[in-house]
Structure formats: C-alpha cells, structure tokens
C-alpha positions as CSV (number, residue, x, y, z in Angstrom):
1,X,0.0,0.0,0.0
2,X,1.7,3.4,-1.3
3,X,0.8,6.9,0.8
4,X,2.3,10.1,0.1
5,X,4.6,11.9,2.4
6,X,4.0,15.9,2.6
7,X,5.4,16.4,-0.2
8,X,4.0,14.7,-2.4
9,X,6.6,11.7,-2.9
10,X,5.4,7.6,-1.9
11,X,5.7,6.5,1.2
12,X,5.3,2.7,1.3
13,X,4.0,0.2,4.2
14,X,4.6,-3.4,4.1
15,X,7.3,-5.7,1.8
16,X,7.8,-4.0,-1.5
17,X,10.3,-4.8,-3.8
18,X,12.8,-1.7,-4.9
19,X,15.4,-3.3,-6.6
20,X,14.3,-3.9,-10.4
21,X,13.9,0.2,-10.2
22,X,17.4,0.5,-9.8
23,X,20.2,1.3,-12.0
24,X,23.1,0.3,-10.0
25,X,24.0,-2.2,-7.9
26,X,24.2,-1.0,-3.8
27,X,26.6,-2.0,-1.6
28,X,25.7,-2.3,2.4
29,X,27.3,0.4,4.0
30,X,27.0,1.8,8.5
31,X,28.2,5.3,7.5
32,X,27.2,7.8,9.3
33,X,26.4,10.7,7.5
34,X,24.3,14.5,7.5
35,X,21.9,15.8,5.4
36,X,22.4,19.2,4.5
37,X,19.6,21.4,4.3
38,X,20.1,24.8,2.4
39,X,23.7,25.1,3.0
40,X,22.9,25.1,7.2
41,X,20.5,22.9,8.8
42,X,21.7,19.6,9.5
43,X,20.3,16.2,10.1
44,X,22.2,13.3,11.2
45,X,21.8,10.4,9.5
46,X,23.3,7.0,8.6
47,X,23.7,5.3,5.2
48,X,22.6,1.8,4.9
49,X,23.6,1.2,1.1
50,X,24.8,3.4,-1.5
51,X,25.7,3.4,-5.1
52,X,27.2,5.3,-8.3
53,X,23.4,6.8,-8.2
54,X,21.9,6.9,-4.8
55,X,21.3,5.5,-1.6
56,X,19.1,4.2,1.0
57,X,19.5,6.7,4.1
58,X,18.2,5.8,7.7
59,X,16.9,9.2,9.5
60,X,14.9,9.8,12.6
61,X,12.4,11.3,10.6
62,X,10.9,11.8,7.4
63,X,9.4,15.0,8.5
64,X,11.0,18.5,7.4
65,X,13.1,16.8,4.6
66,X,13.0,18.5,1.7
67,X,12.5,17.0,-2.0
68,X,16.0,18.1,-2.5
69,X,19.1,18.4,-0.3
70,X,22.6,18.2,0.0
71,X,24.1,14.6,1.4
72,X,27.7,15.0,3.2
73,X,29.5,11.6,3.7
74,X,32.8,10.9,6.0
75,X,34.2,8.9,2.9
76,X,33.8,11.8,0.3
77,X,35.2,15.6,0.3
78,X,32.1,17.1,-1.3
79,X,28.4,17.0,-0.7
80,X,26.1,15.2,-2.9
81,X,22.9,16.9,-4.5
82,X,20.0,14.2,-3.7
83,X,16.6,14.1,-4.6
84,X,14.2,12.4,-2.4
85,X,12.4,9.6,-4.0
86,X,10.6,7.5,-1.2
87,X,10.2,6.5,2.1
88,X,9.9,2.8,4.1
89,X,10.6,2.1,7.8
90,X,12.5,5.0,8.9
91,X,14.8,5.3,5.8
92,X,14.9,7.3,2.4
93,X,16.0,6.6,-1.2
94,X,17.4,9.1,-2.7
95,X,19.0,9.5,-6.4
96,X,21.8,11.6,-6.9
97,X,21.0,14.5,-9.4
C-alpha cells in the first residue's frame, strides 16, 4: 500500500520490492552521515547502502526533509545533491542529481 509523504513523494508500508527500479547495484554500508539542508540545517543520519546513483539513508524522521538536499559523507570531500524519492521504515532513497 503506497501513501504520500508531505510532499508529495510515496511513502510505502509493508514488503515492497525496490530493486528492479534501480540502475546500479548497492553496496551495504554503517556510514554515518548528514543531510544538508540549504547550506545550514543539518540532520544526522546513517547510510545503509549506497551506489554510483543513490542510496538508501536511515533518518529519525521523514518530516522537514525536503524533495531536495545536500548529502555529506565521511568517505567523500564534497556534498552530494539528492533528490528524495521515497520513504519505508524509517529510511529514504534518494538518487543523486
């Protein structure tokens, strides 16, 4: 059963297969990470698989996350631009754009 978070995007309860959406392969990850909002507000966060085009994030909350946001990782220099693509179970997928 798909709902829509408040912005519009699908939040999914129950088993739901992602992975024929996906157009690299993810590898398990614990990094922690931050999601930057607007150059200042952070979130703490922790990856739980990432790839050449996204990731799967694990946050507190979906709430106040915007469709778009920077992603700052402890393995890489630079922040990543993500767009927010779902929800399930207290994590995100997001795609980098």
């Amino acid at each position: 059963m798909l709902q829509h978070s408040e912005h519009g995007k699908p939040m999914a309860f129950g088993k739901i297969n992602w992975a024929e959406k996906r157009n690299s392969v993810r590898r398990p990850t614990q990094e922690a990470a931050r999601i930057v909002i607007k150059g200042s507000r952070v979130l703490d966060c922790r990856l739980v698989n990432l790839s050449e085009t996204g990731a799967c994030i694990r946050v507190a909350s979906v709430v106040g996350i915007p469709e778009e946001f920077d992603l700052e990782m402890n393995e890489e220099p630079t922040l990543r631009k993500c767009q927010f693509k779902w929800a399930l179970d207290g994590c995100v997928g997001v795609r980098f754009i």
